[in-house]
C-alpha positions in Angstrom: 96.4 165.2 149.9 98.0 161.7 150.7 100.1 159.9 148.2 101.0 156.0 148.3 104.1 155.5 147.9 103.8 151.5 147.0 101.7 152.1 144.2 104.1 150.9 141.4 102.5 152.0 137.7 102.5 148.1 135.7 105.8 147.5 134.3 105.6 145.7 130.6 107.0 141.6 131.3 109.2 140.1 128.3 109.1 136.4 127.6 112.6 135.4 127.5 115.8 136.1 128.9 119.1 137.8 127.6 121.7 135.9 126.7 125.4 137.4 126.9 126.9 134.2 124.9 124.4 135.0 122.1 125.9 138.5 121.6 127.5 139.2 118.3 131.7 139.7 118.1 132.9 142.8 118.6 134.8 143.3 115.4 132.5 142.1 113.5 129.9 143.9 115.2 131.6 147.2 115.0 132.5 146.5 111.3 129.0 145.8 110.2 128.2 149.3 111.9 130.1 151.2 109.3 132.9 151.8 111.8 136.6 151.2 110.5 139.3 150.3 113.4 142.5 151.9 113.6 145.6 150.5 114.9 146.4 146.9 116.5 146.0 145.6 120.0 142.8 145.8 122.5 141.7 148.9 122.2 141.1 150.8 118.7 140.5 154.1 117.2 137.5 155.2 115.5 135.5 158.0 114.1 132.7 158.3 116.6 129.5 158.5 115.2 127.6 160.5 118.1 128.8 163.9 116.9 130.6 165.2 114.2 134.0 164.0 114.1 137.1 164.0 111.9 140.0 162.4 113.9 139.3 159.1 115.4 138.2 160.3 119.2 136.5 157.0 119.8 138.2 154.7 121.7 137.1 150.8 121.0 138.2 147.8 123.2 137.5 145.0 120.6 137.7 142.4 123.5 135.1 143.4 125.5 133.0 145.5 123.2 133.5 148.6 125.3 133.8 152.3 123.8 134.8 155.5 125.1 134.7 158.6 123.0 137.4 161.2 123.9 135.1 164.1 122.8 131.7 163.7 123.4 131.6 161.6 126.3 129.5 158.7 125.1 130.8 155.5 126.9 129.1 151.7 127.4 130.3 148.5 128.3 129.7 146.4 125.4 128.3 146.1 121.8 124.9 146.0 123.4 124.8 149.6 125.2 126.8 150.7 122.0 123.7 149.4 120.0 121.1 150.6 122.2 123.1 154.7 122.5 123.3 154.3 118.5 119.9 153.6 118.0 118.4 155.1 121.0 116.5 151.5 121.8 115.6 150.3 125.3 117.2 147.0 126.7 114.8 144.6 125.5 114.8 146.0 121.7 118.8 145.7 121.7 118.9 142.1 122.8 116.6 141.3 120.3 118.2 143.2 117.3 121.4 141.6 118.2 120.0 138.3 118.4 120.6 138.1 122.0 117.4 137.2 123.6 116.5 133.7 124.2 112.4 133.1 124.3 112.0 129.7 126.0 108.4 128.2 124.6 108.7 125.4 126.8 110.0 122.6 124.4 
């Protein structure tokens, strides 16, 4: 039995693009979440919300967006991967629930 390799299955195209600058703050962001910050400076303390938690493991950079839990594991770069972990939505569904994805209809 041969298999082709450069057969690639037809991946779903988006109109539109993502747009970083479009992304919500991060305070606000994690506020609007239900999640209450602890302490002053860059990076915060929080109940982390993917496992059952009570003392703040979740690490928060409110500059970049960034989280690290210090139990679980759960990590991301930004509000959007935080977003997409929390509501286990793909790239494209993220940007868009955030507001962050820019559909240019030519005008």
């Amino acid at each position: 039995m041969k298999i082709d390799l450069n057969m690639n299955p037809k991946k779903q195209k988006f109109k539109g693009e993502f747009s970083r600058s479009l992304l919500p703050n991060s305070i606000k962001y994690y506020q609007s979440q239900g999640i209450r910050l602890n302490g002053t400076g860059a990076w915060r303390d929080a109940i982390c919300p993917f496992h059952p938690d009570k003392k703040p493991s979740l690490r928060i950079n409110v500059e970049r967006g960034a989280y690290r839990c210090m139990s679980c594991g759960a990590r991301g770069g930004d509000v959007l991967a935080f977003h997409m972990h929390l509501y286990s939505l793909s790239f494209v569904e993220a940007c868009k629930a955030l507001g962050a994805w820019r559909i240019d209809d030519g005008k």
